[in-house]
C-alpha positions as CSV (number, residue, x, y, z in Angstrom):
1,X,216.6,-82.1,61.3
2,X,217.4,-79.8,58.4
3,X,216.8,-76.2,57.2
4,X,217.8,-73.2,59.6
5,X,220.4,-71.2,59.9
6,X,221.0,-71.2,63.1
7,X,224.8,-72.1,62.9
8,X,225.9,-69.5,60.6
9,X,224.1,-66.9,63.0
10,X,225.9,-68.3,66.0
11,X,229.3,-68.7,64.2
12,X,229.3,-64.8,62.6
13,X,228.2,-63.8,66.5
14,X,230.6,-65.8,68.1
15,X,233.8,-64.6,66.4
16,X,235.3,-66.5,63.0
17,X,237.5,-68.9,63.6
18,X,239.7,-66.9,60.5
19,X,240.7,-70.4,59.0
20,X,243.3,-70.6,62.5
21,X,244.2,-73.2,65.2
22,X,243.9,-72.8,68.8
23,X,247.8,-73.3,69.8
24,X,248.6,-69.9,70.1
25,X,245.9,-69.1,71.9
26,X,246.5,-72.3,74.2
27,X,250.1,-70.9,74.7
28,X,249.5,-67.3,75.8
29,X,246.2,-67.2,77.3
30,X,244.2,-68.9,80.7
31,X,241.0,-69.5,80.1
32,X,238.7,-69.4,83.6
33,X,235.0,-70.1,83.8
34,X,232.8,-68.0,86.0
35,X,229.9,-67.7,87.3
36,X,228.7,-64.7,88.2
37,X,226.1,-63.5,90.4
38,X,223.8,-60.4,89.3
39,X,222.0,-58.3,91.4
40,X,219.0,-60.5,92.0
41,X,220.5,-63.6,92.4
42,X,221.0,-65.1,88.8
43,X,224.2,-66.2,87.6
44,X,225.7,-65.7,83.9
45,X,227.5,-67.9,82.3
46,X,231.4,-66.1,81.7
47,X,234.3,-67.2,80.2
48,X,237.5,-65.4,80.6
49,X,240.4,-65.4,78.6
50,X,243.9,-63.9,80.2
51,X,246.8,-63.3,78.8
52,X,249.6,-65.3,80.4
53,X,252.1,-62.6,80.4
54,X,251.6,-61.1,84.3
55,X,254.1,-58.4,83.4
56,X,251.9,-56.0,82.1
57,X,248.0,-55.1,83.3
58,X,245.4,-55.1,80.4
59,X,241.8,-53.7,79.5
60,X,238.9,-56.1,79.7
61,X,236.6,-56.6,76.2
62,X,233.6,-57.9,77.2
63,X,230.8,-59.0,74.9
64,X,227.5,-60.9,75.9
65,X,225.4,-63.5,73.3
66,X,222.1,-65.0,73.2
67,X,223.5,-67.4,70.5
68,X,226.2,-69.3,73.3
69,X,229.6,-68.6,74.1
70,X,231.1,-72.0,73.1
71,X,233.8,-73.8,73.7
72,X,232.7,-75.2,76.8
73,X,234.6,-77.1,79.5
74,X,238.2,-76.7,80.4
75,X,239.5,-78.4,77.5
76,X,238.3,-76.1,75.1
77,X,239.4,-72.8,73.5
78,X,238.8,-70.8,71.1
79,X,241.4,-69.8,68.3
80,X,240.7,-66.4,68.5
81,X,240.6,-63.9,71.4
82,X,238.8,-60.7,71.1
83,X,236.7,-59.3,68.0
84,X,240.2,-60.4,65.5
85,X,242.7,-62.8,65.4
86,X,245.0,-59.0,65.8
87,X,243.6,-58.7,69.0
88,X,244.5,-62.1,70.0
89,X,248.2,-61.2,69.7
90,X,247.6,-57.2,70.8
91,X,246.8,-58.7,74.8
92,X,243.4,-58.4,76.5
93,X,241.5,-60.1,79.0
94,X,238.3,-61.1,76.8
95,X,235.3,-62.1,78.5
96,X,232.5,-63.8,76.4
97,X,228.6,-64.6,78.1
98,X,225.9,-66.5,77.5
99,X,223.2,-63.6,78.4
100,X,220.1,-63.9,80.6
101,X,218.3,-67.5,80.2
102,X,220.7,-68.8,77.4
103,X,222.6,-71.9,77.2
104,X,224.6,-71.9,80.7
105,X,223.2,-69.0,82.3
106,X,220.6,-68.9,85.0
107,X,217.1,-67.0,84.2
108,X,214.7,-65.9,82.6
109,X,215.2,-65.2,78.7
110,X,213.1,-62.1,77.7
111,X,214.0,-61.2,73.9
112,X,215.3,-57.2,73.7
113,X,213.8,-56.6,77.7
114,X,212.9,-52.3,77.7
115,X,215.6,-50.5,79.9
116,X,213.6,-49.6,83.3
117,X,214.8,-46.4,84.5
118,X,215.6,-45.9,88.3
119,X,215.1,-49.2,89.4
120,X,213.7,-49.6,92.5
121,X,214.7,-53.1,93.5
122,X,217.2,-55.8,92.7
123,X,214.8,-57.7,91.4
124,X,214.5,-55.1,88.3
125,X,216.7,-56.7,86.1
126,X,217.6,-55.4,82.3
127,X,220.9,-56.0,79.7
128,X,222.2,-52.7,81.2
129,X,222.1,-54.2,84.6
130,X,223.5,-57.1,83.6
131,X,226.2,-55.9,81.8
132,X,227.3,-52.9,84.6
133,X,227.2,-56.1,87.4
134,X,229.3,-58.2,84.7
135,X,231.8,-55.4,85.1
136,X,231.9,-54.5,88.2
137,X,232.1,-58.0,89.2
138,X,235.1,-58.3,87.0
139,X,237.0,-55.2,88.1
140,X,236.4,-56.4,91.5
141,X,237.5,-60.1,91.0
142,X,239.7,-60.8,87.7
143,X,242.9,-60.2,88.7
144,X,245.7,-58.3,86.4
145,X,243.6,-55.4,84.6
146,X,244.2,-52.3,84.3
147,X,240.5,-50.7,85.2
148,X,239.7,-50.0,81.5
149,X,236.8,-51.9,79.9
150,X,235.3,-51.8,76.4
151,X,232.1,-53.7,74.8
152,X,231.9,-54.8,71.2
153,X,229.6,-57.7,69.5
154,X,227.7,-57.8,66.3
155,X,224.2,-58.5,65.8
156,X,222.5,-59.5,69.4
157,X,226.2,-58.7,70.3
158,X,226.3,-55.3,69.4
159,X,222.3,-55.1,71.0
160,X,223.9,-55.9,74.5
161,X,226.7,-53.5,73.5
162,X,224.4,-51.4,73.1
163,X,222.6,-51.9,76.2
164,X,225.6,-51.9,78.0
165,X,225.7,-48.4,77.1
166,X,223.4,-47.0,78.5
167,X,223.7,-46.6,82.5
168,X,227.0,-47.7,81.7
169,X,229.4,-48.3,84.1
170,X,232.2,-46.0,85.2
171,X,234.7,-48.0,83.9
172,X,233.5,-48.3,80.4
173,X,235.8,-46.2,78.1
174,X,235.0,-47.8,74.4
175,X,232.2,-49.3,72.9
176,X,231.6,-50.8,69.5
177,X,227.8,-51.3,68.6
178,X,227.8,-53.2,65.2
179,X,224.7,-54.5,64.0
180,X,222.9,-53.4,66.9
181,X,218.7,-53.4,66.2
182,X,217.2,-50.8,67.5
183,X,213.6,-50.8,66.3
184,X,211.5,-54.3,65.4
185,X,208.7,-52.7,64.3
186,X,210.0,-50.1,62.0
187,X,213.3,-51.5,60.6
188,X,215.3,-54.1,62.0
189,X,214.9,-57.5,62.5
190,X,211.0,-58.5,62.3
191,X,209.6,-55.5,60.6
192,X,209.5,-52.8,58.5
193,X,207.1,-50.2,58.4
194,X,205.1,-53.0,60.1
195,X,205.4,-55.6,57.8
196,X,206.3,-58.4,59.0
197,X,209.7,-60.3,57.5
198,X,207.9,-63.6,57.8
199,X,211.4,-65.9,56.9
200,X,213.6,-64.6,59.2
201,X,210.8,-63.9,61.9
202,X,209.8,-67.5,61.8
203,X,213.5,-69.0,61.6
204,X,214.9,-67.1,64.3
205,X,211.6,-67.5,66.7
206,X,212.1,-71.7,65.7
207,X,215.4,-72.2,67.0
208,X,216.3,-68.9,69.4
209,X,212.8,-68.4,71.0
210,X,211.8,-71.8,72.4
211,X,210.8,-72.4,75.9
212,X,214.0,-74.4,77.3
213,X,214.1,-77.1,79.8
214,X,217.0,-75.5,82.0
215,X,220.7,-74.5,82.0
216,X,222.3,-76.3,78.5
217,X,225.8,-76.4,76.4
218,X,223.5,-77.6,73.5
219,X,222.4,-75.3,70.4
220,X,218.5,-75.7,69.8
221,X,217.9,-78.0,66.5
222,X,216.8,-76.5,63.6
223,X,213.5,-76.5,62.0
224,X,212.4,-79.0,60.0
225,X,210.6,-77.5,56.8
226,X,210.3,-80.4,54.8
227,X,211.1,-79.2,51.6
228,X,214.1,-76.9,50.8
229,X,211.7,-74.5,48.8
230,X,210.7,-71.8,51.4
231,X,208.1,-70.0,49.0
232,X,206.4,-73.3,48.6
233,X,206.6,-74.0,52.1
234,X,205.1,-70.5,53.2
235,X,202.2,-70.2,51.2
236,X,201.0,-73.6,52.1
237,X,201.2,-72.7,55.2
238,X,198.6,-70.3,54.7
239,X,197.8,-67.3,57.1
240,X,200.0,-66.6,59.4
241,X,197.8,-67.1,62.2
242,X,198.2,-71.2,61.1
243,X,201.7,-70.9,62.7
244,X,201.6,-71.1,66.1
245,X,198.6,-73.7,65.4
246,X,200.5,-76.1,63.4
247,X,204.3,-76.0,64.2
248,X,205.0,-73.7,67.1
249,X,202.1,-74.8,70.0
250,X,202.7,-72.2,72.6
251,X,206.3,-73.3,72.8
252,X,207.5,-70.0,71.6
253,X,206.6,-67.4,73.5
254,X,208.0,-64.5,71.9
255,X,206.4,-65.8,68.8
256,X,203.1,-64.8,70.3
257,X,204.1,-61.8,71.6
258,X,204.8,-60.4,68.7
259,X,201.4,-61.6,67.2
260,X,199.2,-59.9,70.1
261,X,201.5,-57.1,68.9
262,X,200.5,-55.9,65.4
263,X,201.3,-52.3,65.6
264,X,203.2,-49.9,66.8
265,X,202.3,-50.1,70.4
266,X,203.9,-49.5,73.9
267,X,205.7,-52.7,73.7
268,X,207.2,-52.0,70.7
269,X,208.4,-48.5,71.7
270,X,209.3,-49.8,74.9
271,X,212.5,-52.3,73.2
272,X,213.8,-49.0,71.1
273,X,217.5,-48.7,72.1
274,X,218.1,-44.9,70.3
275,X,215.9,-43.4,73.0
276,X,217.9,-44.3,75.6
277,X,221.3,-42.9,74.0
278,X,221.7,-40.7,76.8
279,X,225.1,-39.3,78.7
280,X,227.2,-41.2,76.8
281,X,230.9,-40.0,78.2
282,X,233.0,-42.8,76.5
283,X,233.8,-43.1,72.8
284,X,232.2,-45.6,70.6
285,X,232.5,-46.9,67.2
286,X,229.0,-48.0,65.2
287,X,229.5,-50.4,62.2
288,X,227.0,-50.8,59.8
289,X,227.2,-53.0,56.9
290,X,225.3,-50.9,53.6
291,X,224.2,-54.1,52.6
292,X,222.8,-55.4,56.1
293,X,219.1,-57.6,55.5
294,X,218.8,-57.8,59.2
295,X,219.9,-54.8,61.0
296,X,220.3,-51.8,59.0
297,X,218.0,-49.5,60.2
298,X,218.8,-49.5,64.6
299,X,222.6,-49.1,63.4
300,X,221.7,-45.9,61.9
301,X,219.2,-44.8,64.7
302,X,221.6,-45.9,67.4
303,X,224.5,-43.1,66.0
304,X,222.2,-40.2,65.1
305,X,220.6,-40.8,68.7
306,X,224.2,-40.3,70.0
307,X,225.2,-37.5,68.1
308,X,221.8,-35.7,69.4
309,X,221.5,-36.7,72.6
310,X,225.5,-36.2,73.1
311,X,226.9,-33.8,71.1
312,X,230.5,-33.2,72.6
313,X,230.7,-37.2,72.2
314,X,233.8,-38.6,70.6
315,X,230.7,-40.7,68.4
316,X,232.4,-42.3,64.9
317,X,230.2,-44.1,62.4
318,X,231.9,-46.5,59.6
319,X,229.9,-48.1,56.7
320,X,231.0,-50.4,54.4
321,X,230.3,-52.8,51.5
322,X,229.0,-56.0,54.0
323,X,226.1,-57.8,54.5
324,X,225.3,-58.7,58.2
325,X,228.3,-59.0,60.1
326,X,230.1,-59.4,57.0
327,X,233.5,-57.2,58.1
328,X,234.0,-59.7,61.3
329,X,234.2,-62.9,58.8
330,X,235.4,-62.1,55.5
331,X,237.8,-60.0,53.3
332,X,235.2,-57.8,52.5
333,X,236.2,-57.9,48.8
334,X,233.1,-59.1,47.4
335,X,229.7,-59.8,47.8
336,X,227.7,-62.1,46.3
337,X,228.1,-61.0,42.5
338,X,229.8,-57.2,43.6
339,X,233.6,-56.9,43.7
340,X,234.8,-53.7,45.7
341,X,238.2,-53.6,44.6
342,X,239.7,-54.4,48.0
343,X,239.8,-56.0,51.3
344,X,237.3,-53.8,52.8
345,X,236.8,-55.8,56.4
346,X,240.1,-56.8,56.6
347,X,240.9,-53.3,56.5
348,X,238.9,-52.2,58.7
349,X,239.8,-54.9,61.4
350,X,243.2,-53.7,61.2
351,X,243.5,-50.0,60.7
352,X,240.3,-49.3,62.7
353,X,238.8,-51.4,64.7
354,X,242.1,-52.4,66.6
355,X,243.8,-49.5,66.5
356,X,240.1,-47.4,68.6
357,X,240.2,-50.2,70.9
358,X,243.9,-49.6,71.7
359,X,243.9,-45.9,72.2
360,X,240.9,-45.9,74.5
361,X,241.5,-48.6,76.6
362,X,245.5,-48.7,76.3
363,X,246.5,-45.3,75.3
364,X,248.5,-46.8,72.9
365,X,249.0,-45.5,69.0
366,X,246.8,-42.9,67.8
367,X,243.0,-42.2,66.8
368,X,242.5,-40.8,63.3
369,X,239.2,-42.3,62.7
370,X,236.6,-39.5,60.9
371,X,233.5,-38.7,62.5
372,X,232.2,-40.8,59.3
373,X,234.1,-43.5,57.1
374,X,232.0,-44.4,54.8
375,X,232.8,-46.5,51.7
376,X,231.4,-45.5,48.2
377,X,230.1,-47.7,46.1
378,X,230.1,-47.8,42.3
379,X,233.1,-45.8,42.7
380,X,234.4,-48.2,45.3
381,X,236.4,-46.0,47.7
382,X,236.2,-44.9,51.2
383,X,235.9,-41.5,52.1
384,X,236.2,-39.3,55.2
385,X,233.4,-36.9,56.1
386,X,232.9,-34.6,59.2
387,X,229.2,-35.3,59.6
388,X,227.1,-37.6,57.8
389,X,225.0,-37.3,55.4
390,X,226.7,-34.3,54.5
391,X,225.9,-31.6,53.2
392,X,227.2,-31.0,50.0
393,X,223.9,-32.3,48.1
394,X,221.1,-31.6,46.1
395,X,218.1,-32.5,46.2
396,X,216.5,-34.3,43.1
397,X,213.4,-36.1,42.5
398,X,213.2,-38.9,40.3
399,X,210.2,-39.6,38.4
400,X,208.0,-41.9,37.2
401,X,207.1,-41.8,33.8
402,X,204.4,-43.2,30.4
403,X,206.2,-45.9,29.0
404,X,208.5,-47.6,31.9
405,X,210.9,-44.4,31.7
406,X,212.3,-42.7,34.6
407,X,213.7,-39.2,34.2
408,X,214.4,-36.2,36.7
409,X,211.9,-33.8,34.2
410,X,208.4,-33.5,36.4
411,X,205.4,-35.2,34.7
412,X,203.3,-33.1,32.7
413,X,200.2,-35.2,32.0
414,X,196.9,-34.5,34.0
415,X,195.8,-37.6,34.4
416,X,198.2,-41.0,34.0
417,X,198.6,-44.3,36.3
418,X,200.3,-47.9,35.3
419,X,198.3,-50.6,37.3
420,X,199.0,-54.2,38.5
421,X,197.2,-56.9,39.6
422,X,198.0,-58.2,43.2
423,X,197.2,-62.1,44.2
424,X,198.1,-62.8,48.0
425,X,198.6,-66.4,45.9
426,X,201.1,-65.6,43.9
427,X,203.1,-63.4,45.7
428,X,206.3,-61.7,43.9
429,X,209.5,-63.9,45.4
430,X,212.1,-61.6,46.8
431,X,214.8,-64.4,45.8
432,X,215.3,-66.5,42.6
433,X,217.4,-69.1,45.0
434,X,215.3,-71.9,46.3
435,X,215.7,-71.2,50.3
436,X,213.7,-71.7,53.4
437,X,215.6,-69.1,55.0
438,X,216.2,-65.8,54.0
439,X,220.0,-65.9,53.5
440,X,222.3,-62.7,53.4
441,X,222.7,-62.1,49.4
442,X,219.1,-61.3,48.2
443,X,219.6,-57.9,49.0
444,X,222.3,-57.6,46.5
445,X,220.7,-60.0,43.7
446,X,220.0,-59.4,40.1
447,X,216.4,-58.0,40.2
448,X,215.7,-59.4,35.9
449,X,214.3,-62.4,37.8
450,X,211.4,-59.6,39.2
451,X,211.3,-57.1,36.6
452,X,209.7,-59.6,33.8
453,X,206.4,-60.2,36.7
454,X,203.4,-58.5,35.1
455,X,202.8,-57.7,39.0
456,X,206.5,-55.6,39.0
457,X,206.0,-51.8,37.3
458,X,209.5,-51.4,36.0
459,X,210.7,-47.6,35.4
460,X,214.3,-47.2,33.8
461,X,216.6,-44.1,32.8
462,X,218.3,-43.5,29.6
463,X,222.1,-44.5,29.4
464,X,223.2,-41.8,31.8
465,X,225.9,-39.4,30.1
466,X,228.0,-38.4,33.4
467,X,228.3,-39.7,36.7
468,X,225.5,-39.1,39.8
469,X,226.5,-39.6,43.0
470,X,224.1,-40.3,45.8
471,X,224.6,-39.8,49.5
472,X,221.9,-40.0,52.8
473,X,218.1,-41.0,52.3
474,X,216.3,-42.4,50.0
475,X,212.6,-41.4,50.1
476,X,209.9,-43.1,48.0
477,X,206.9,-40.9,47.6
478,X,203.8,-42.9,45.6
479,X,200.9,-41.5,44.9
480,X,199.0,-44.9,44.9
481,X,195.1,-46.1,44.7
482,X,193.6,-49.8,44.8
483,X,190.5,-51.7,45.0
484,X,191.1,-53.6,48.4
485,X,191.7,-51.5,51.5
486,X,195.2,-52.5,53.0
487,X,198.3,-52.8,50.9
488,X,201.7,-53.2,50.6
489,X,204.5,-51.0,48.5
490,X,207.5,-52.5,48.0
491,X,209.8,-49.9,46.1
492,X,213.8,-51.2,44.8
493,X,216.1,-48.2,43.8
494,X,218.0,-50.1,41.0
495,X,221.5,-50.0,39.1
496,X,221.7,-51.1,35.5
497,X,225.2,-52.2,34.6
498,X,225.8,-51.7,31.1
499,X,225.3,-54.1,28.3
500,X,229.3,-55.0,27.8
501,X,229.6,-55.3,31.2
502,X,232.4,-58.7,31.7
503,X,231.3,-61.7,33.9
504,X,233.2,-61.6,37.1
505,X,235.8,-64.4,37.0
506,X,235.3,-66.7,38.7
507,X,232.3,-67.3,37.5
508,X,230.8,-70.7,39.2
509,X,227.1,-69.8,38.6
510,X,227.3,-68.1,34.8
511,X,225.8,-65.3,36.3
512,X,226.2,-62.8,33.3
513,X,226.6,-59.0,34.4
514,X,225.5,-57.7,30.9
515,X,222.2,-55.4,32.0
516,X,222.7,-57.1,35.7
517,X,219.5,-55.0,37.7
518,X,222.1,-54.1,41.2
519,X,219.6,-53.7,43.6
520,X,220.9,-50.4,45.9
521,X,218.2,-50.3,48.5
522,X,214.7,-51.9,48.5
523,X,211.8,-51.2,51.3
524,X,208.1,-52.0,51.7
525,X,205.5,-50.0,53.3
526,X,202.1,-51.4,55.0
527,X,199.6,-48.8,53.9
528,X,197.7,-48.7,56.6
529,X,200.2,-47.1,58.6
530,X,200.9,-44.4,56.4
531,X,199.0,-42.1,59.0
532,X,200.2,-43.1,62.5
533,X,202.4,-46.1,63.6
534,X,200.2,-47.2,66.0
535,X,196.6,-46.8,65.0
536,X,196.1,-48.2,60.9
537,X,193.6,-47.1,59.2
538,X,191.9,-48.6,56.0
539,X,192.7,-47.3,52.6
540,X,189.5,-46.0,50.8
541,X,188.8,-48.1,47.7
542,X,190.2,-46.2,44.3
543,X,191.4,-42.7,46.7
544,X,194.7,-41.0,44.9
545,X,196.7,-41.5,48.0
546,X,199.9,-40.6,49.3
547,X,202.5,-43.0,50.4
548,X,205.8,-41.5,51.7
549,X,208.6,-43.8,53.8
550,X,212.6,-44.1,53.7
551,X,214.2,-46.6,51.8
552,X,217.5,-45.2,53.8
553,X,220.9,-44.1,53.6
554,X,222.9,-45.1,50.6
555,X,226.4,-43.8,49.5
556,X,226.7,-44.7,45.3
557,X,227.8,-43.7,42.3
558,X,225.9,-44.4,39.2
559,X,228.5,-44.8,36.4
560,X,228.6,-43.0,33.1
561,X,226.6,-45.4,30.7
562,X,224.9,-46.9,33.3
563,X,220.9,-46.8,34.1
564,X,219.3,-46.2,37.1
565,X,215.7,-48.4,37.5
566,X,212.7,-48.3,40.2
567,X,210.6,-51.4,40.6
568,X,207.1,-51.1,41.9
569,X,205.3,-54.1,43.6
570,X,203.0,-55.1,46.4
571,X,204.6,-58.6,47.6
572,X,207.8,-59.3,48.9
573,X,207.3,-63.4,49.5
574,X,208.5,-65.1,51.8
575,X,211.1,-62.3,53.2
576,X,207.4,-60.4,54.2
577,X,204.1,-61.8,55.4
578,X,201.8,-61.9,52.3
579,X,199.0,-58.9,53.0
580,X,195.4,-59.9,52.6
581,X,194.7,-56.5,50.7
582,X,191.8,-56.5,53.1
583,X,192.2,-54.3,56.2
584,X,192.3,-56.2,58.6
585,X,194.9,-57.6,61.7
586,X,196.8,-59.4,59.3
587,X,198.2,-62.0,62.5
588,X,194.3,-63.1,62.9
589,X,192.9,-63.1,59.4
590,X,191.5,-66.3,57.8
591,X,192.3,-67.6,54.3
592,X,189.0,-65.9,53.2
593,X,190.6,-62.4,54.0
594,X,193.1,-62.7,51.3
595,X,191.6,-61.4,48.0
596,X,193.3,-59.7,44.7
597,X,193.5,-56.3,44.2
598,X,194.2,-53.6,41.9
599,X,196.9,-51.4,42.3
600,X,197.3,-48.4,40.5
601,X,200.8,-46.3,40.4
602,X,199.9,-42.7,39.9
603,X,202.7,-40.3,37.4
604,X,200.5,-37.0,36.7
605,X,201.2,-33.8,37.3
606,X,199.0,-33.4,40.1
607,X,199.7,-37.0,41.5
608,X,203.5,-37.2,40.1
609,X,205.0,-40.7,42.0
610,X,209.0,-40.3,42.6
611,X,212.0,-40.5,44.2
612,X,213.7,-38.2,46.2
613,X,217.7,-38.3,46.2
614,X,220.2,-36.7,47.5
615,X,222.4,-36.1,45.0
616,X,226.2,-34.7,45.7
617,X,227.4,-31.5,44.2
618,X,230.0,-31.6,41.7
């Protein structure tokens, strides 16, 4: 079979193998297998990883997958030990699991189970449980540590991390959260702002969410979709009520959860992680990557949560130029077409990753991480701040104006609106690339592919004549009316390199950065939310209304002589589910449901579209 992927997830989740051989880890490290009994019976897969050295005691780093531990039987070992190959030669005892139901673990799987609260049996079982038994069987039974444990893991690793967090166990003295989803329905992994993200929904649920027959070493295949062109494949597949009918077959349960689940409900609320950010006593590190497609809003919720819930907490956030889980398994110099200037993971790994990890849990070196790190881009440079966002900004909205311009002067005109037409048939593609899945560099990727649609509004400043420096949310606020009566917005806050820009060398592709459209953050809003989460309601036909929703923090400088652009469109295909501009519950509607629809953009005075920025004071 052909198509997901499922093995570059696994791989980035797992640890990178960093291009290195497994002798020195063969030749300073026992690796024992375990299995180890939580508190209603059910055994998790664990491997261990000891340094051989008995002459000192050492903390335990534990992290816990979904997407299998690997390297299986006694024979096999991994290359590197701990988050970095500089932790493989620092000393811990690492252990890695295979998490509730997965691979060689007993169980049930249940994806992102609620926390329950006071548990009243053993047989109430969550990831907090399971990770405070996984320690406290470990303290109790791994010999040679030194009663210190910390959690890290990126993605579904830094979910459990996150879990492990709360209820945590007495023990626990660092975490690292990276990557860690928070919300499904609002911004992480399968939605946003209820939309669905139809690719990565569909591939993940394929491969990750299948019923299995029982206890396996063996990764689920991928998908076949028959075609490498994902857009093509999607829209034939029509609504997306056909899925489950034609491919899945009740074999995926969490598929059909999430389609008896269209809004906001209890269940939803139920799996958010920030709420449950409570008595936090240990210190912990968040990493989030600016250009994350999967998980870029739960990051974000998970260390404001922190900072509100536990305000004395030693809580450090740091943000840099990666896409998901990009700072675990590359330089962090580039990405796709961007160069930063410098090895931005790499650095990080080093100088702050290791270095947290070693003061907590071995009271060893010294701690000067900032309450925020966050790198700049445009500028490309990492600065220290004592709170983020801070506070030195102004606010300033940008707004929409006659004639595709884009200025921060308030519209003047009574009456003025730029309209599109939008066909659930020819949705706008979010990605020029031929893909089935949605891959990590559309969110980075020259928009001119977009902005020549005539279903794409397209706004742009003049050359700008000095520098403007964003920092904190993004908020889109349309003024919007259409024939149907459901909708989706899907605003891009754009950077417009100038004309002379040079090509990046190399250059494999041609890719020509003359005019290259940089999209800085991109979001889409379902309309019929706009109200409340949890209960839509319709849009009346040809009703001025308001549509207000953050695109998110962002940290960029706009560069003398460059442009600053906002596209406008209501498709996003196949990265979201198309909308049948009909209100309706969009998992149940029929092919006859999707219709074209008007969409008008509203710039008057009284209705003046724009977006707000937080702009930094010289």
């Amino acid at each position: 079979m052909r198509g997901m992927a499922i093995g570059l997830i696994a791989s980035m989740v797992a640890v990178p193998g960093f291009g290195q051989d497994d002798n020195y880890a063969r030749q300073n490290y026992t690796k024992t297998d375990y299995m180890i009994p939580m508190r209603d019976g059910s055994k998790l897969y664990t491997q261990v990883y000891s340094p051989k050295d008995g002459s000192a005691k050492y903390p335990i780093l534990l992290t816990r997958t979904p997407y299998s531990v690997g390297n299986y039987g006694a024979d096999q070992f991994r290359a590197v030990i701990g988050p970095s190959p500089d932790f493989t030669h620092e000393g811990y005892i690492v252990a890695y699991q295979d998490v509730r139901g997965k691979f060689k673990s007993e169980g049930a799987f249940f994806h992102h189970p609620p926390y329950i609260p006071n548990k009243k049996s053993s047989k109430q079982v969550d990831e907090s449980s399971d990770a405070y038994d996984t320690i406290e069987w470990l303290l109790k039974n791994h010999p040679n540590h030194n009663g210190r444990v910390g959690v890290w893991g990126i993605s579904a690793g830094g979910y459990t991390a996150a879990k492990a967090m709360i209820n945590a166990h007495p023990a626990l003295k660092a975490a690292s959260p990276q990557a860690a989803a928070s919300e499904q329905w609002i911004g992480d992994d399968y939605h946003h702002y209820g939309a669905f993200r139809l690719a990565y929904g569909f591939s993940w649920t394929s491969g990750n969410a299948r019923i299995r027959a029982g206890v396996t070493e063996q990764r689920p295949p991928p998908f076949d979709y028959g075609t490498p062109d994902g857009y093509r494949f999607f829209l034939e597949l029509g609504p997306i009520a056909n899925v489950n009918k034609l491919y899945f077959k009740d074999e995926v349960p969490t598929w059909n959860e999430f389609m008896n689940h269209p809004d906001y409900d209890d269940y939803w609320q139920a799996k958010n992680v920030a709420k449950d950010m409570n008595n936090i006593s240990f210190a912990v590190l968040n990493v989030i990557g600016w250009f994350d497609a999967e998980d870029y809003y739960g990051p974000w919720a998970i260390y404001h949560a922190i900072e509100k819930f536990n305000p004395k907490n030693k809580n450090h956030v740091v943000v840099g130029p990666w896409s998901h889980g990009g700072w675990g398994r590359s330089d962090g110099d580039r990405l796709g077409d961007l160069r930063f200037g410098s090895k931005t993971a790499e650095h990080f790994r080093k100088n702050i990753e290791l270095p947290f990890f070693n003061f907590y849990l071995k009271d060893k070196g010294t701690i000067a991480i900032p309450k925020a790190l966050v790198f700049e881009t445009g500028s490309n440079e990492w600065k220290s701040y004592d709170a983020w966002p801070p506070n030195q900004v102004d606010q300033r909205n940008l707004y929409l104006h006659a004639d595709g311009r884009l200025s921060f002067t308030a519209p003047a005109a009574r009456e003025a609106a730029d309209s599109y037409v939008g066909d659930p048939a020819k949705p706008v593609p979010f990605t020029a690339e031929t893909r089935t899945n949605q891959g990590s560099l559309w969110i980075v990727e020259d928009q001119r592919f977009a902005a020549s649609r005539p279903d794409v509004l397209v706004y742009e400043s003049e050359e700008l004549n000095e520098d403007i420096t964003i920092a904190g949310s993004i908020i889109a606020n349309l003024f919007i009316s259409t024939t149907g009566t459901d909708a989706d917005y899907v605003v891009k806050l754009i950077d417009v390199f100038p004309g002379k820009t040079p090509d990046i060398d190399p250059n494999p592709k041609g890719v020509r950065m003359g005019h290259y459209q940089f999209m800085l953050a991109g979001e889409v809003f379902r309309a019929k939310y706009r109200n409340n989460y949890s209960k839509p309601e319709p849009l009346v036909p040809e009703k001025v209304t308001e549509i207000k929703y953050d695109l998110l923090d962002k940290y960029h400088t706009f560069k003398k002589g460059h442009r600053i652009m906002v596209q406008v469109q209501s498709s996003w295909f196949p990265l979201i589910d198309r909308n049948p501009q009909k209100f309706a519950n969009i998992y149940q509607a029929v092919e006859s449901d999707f219709q074209k629809a008007t969409h008008r953009i509203h710039r008057s005075s009284a209705s003046p579209s724009h977006i707000k920025l937080n702009v930094v004071k010289k």
